[in-house]
N, C-alpha and C positions, 0 to 999 in steps of 0.2 A: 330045278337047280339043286345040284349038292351041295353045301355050304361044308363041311369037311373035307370032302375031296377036294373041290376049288383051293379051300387052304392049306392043304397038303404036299398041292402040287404048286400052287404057286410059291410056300416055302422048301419045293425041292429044287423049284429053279433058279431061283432067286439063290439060295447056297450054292448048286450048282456052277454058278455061274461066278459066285465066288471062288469057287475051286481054280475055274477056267482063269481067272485075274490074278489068283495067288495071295491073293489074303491071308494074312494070320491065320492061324488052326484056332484061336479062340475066340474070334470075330465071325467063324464060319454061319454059328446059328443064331447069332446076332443080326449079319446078313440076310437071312432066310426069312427070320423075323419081321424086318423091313419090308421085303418083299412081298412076302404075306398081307400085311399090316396095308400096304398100298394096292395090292389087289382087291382086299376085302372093302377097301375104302373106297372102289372102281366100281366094284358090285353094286354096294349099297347102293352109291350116286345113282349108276345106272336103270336100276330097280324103279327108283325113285323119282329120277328127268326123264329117262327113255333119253337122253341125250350124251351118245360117247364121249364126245369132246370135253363137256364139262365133269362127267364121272373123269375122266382123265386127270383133265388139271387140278379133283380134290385129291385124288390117289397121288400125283407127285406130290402136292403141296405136303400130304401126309409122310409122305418117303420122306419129303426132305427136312420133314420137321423129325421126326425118327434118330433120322443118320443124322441130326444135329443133336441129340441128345447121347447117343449112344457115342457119340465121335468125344462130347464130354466127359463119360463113364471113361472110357476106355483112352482117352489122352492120343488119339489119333484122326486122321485127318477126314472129314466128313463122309470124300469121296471114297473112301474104301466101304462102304454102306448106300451109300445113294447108289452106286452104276450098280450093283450087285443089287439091290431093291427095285430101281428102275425098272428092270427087264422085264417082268410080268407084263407091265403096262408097253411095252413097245408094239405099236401097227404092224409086226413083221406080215401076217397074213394079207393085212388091207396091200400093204406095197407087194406083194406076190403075185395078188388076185389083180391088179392095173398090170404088172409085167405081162401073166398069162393072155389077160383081154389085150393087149397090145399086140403081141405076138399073132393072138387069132383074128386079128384085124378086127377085133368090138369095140372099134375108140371109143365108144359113147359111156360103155359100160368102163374102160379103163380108166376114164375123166372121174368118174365118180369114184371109184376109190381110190385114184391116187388124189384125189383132193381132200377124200376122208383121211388117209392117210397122211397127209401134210397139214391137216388141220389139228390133228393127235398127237402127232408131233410136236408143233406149235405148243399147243397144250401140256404136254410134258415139261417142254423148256419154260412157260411160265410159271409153273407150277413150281419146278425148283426156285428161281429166280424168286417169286415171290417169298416162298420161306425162307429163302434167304436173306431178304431186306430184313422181314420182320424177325429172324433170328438176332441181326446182326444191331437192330435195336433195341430189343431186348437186354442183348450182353453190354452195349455201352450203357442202358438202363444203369443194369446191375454194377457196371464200375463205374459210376458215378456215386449211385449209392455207397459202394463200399469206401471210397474218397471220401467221402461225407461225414462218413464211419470214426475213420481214424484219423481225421481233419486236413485232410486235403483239399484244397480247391479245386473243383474241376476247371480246366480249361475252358 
């Protein structure tokens, strides 16, 4: 494994793909970043479970804790950082290799990765989802405290 080249390329695509969405020009390798930052966090997992699914779901949970800090930096909306970091992590291959085994009549072999492939996906989507709960507690955290601050009562 190349641990530079992997984040090289998974921050060209990841901005890349920025380009393709139209992002900001100074969001671009912020983007990239993201992307990066969730591959590299895919690897590790990986490395470490042998298990893609859950290398998966730390790698979005990490995107989407990322694009939630960066979406605060920069006073814009999370999703122009999350689907642009996403893309590294998406099973585009796993769902290609069930399309092909389909077509060459190998259902058995197609069953197995499109099920890898829709379990990877699953995982994606809770991975956002989760950092999103826990972002979104976090910030009422914080504006509670800050009510507290300047003598508000919180609700």
């Amino acid at each position: 494994m190349n641990w530079p080249l992997e984040a090289f390329l998974s921050f060209l695509a990841a901005g890349a793909f920025g380009v393709i969405f139209n992002t900001p020009r100074r969001t671009l390798i912020s983007c990239g970043l993201v992307g990066m930052t969730g591959w590299l966090i895919y690897r590790i997992y990986e490395l470490v479970l042998g298990d893609p699914v859950q290398a998966t779901f730390a790698g979005a949970f990490g995107v989407a804790l990322v694009a939630h800090l960066l979406a605060k930096k920069f006073r814009m909306p999370m999703i122009i950082f999350s689907v642009a970091g996403i893309i590294p992590l998406v099973p585009g291959s796993k769902a290609y290799n069930a399309m092909r085994n389909i077509v060459e009549n190998n259902y058995l072999e197609a069953i197995k990765f499109a099920s890898e492939a829709l379990m990877i996906s699953g995982a994606v989507a809770m991975g956002l989802v989760f950092a999103e709960v826990l972002m979104q507690a976090v910030f009422k955290q914080q504006a509670k405290r800050i009510q507290r601050k300047i003598g508000m009562t919180p609700d």
